[in-house]
N, C-alpha and C positions, 0 to 999 in steps of 0.2 A: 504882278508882272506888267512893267509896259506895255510892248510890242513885240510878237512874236517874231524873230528875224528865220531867214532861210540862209543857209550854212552849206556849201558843197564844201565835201572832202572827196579828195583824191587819193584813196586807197582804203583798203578795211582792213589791218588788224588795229595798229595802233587808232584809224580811222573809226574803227566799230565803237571802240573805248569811249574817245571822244564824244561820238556823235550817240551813242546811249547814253552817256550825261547831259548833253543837250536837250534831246528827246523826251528823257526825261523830266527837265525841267521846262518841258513846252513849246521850244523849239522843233524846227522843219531842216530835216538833217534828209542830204541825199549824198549818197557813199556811189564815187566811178572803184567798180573792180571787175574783175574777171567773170566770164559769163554765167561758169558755175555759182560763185561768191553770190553774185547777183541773185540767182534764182532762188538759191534757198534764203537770204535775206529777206526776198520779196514776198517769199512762201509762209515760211517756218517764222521769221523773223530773226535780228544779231541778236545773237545769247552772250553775253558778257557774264563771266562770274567770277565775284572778288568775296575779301574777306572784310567783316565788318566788327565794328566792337560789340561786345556782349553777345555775340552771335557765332553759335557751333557752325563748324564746316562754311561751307561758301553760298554765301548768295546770290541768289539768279535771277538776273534782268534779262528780259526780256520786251525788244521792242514793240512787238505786236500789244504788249500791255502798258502803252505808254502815252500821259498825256498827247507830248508829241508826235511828227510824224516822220519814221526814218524808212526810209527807201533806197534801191539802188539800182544801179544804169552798167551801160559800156562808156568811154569816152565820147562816142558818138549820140547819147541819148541827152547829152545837158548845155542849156548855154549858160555862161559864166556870168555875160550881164543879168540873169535874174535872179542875184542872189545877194545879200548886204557884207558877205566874209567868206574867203575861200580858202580851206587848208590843205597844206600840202605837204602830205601824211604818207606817200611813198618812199621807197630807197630814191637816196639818188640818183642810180643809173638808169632807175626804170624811165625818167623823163623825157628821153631821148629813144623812147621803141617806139616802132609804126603804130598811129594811134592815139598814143600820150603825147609822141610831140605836138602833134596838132592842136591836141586841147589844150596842153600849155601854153604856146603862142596865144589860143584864145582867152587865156586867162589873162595874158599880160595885155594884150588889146582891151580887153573889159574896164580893165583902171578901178577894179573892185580891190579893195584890200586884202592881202594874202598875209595869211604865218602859216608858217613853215614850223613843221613836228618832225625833221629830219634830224638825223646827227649830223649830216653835214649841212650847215649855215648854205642858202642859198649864197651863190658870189655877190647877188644882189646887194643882200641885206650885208655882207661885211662892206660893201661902198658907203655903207651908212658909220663906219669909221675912221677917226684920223687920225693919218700915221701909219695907215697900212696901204701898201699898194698892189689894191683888189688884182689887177691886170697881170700882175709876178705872180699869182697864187692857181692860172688857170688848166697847168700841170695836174692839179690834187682832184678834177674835173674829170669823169665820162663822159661829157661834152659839155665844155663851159659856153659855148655860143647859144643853149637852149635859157640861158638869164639874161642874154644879152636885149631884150626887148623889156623887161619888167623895172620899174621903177623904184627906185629905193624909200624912196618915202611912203609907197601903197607897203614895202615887204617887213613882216615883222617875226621873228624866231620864237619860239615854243620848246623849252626843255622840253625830251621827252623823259621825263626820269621814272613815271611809273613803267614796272616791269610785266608784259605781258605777252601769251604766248598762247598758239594753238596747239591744242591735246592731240597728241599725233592720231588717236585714237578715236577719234571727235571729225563731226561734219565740218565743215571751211567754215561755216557761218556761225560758230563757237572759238569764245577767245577765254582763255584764262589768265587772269592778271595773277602773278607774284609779289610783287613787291608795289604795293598800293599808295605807292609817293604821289606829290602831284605835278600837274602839270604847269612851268613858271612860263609867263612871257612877255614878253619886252614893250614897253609902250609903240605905238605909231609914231609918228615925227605929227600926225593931225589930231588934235584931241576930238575930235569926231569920229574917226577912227579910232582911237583907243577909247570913248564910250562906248561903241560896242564890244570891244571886249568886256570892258568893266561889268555891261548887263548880265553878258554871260555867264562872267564870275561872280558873279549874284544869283542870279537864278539857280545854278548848279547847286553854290552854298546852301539857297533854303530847303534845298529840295528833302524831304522827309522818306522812307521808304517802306511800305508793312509788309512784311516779311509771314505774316498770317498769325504771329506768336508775339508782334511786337512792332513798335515805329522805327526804326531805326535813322542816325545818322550814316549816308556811307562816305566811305573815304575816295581820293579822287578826284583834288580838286581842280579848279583850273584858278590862277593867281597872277594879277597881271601888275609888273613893276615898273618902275619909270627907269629902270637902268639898262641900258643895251647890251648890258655887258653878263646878267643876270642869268638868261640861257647857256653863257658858256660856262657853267659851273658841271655841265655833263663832259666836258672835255676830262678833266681828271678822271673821272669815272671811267672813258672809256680808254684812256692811255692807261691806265693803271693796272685795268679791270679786261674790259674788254677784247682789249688790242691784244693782249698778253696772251691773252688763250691759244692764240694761234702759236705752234711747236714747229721744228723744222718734220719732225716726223708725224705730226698729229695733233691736235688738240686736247684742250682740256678745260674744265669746270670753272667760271667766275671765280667763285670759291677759293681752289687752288689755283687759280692765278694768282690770287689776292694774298692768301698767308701760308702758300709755302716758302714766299721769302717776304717777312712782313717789309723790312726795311727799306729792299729793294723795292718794292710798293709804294713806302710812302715817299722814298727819293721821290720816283719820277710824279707821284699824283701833285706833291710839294712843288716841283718844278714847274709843272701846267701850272699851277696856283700865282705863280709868279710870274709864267707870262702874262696871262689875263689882266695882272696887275701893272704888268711894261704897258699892256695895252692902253691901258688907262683903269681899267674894274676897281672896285672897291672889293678889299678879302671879305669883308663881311657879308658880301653878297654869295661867297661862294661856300660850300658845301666843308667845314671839318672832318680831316681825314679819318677820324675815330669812329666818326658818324658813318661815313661811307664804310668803312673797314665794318664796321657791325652788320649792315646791309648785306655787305655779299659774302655776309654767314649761309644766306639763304639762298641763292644763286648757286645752283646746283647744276646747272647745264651751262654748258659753253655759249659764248656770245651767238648772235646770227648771223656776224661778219664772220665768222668761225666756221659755224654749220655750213653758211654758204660757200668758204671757198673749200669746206672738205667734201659739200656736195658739186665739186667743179665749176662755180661760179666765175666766169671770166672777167668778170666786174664787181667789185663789192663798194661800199662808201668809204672814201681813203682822207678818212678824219688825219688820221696817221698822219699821214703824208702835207695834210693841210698844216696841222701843229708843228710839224718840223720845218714848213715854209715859212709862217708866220713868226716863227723860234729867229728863223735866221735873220727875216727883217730887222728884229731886236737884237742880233748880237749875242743870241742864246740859241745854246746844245748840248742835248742830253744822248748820252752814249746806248741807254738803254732805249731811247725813245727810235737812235738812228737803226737801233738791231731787231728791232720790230718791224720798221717799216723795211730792213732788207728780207727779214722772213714774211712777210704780206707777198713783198716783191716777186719772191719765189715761187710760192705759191700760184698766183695769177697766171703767172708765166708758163710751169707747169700745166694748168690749168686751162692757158689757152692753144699751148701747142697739143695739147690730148682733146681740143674741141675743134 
């Protein structure tokens, strides 16, 4: 390995994942979360555990046992200029509570390079397309004025497509991955900026794991493509998949979003595939429907945009809402897409007149 780079992420579940592959692979990984989160991270250490090939039940990482070094803070405990890449691994809405704004603005003052591991594209990073006008899309925002300082050529996007989740039953500082995809993302517009990624996704790749019974390879990678358009390949996934779960009465399972009407599924994931494509994307870059349709065999519980507005969330990330704006810019609309985003609508609204 080169040079060991320092990594702040901002948030720990999907945060933990990341920055235990880092750590792993020798990197100085520092996770801003919650005071709790924090303590036991700094204690115990982030416990990630996934599934790996040739190997029964699940594997546990553990960052106390790790070349590198992962630690965690409050927003007040880190500055942004000392660190070579800063991700940002929160919901969207969180970027805007007392606190987090603060250290965002000084994220974007730092002029360190940032990707983003959200589902929704910072506003940033879509200014880093043509043809679309970022400005008409600030509606699908919990407050789009918190992008309005970060520069588009430092911001770059991260599928989140592996699936991971805290065991309701499990301490904060325990994450269990389901679905062990990796993580795609977009070059920099500086190729100095995207050689640090490119490290990363090297060092992650060699990294080897002994398990006490055996070396293993794990899954979980991070893979970095010259397309901007590569990340949105989660947008079908989650109009198709995710979005769906939300009922007028309740919720329901990935799963049974997915094939209790297979068809009606692949209408709309087909459809997102085509805007990506108005956008300018290349289909090759994006995810085959039969592919995804097999995955969320396994997706047994309802999205988090789901869980959160059936646990009262007054704000969720309104991907939804963004595809149906960026649909319109091109002259495309999908009927199932606009009956989603009025059952989201419902909900929230519900939602915030009971908060």
């Amino acid at each position: 390995m080169t040079t060991t780079k320092k990594v702040l992420i901002l948030g720990a579940s999907y945060g933990s994942l990341l920055g235990a592959k880092l750590a792993l692979a020798g990197h100085t990984v520092k996770l801003v979360c919650l005071p709790e989160e924090a303590n036991l991270i700094n204690t115990e250490g982030a416990i990630v555990r996934l599934p790996a090939k040739g190997v029964e039940g699940l594997v546990e990482l553990n960052s106390k046992k790790m070349p590198g070094d992962l630690s965690a803070g409050g927003p007040a405990d880190v500055t942004p200029a000392d660190y070579d890449l800063i991700v940002l691994a929160m919901q969207e809405p969180q970027y805007s509570s007392p606190g987090v704004r603060d250290l965002t603005d000084a994220v974007a003052a730092s002029k360190v390079p940032c990707m983003s591991i959200m589902n929704m594209p910072p506003l940033t990073y879509l200014r880093r397309f043509d043809g679309i006008d970022a400005d008409a899309l600030t509606g699908a925002y919990t407050d789009p004025t918190v992008w309005d300082s970060f520069d588009p050529a430092l911001m770059t996007l991260c599928s989140p497509d592996p699936q991971a989740f805290r065991p309701p039953t499990e301490k904060v500082n325990v994450l269990q991955v389901g679905l062990p995809t990796n993580f795609k993302a977009a070059r920099f517009d500086s190729d100095a900026h995207t050689a640090i990624l490119e490290q990363l996704a090297a060092d992650v790749q060699a990294v080897r794991f002994d398990t006490g019974d055996a070396t293993v390879e794990l899954p979980v990678k991070l893979r970095v493509h010259q397309s901007i358009f590569t990340p949105l390949a989660k947008w079908s996934m989650l109009m198709a998949g995710n979005y769906r779960c939300v009922q007028e009465d309740g919720m329901r399972p990935i799963k049974e979003a997915v094939h209790t009407d297979l068809d009606a599924t692949r209408s709309v994931y087909e459809w997102v595939v085509d805007l990506c494509v108005a956008m300018g994307g290349d289909k090759n870059d994006l995810v085959p429907f039969e592919k995804y349709a097999n995955a969320a065999l396994s997706l047994v519980n309802p999205s988090s945009a789901a869980r959160a507005l059936a646990n009262g969330a007054p704000n969720i990330e309104r991907v939804d809402q963004l595809v149906q704006a960026i649909a319109a810019q091109k002259g495309m609309q999908s009927d199932v897409v606009d009956e989603g985003v009025h059952l989201v609508d419902g909900w929230i609204s519900k939602n915030r007149t009971n908060a």
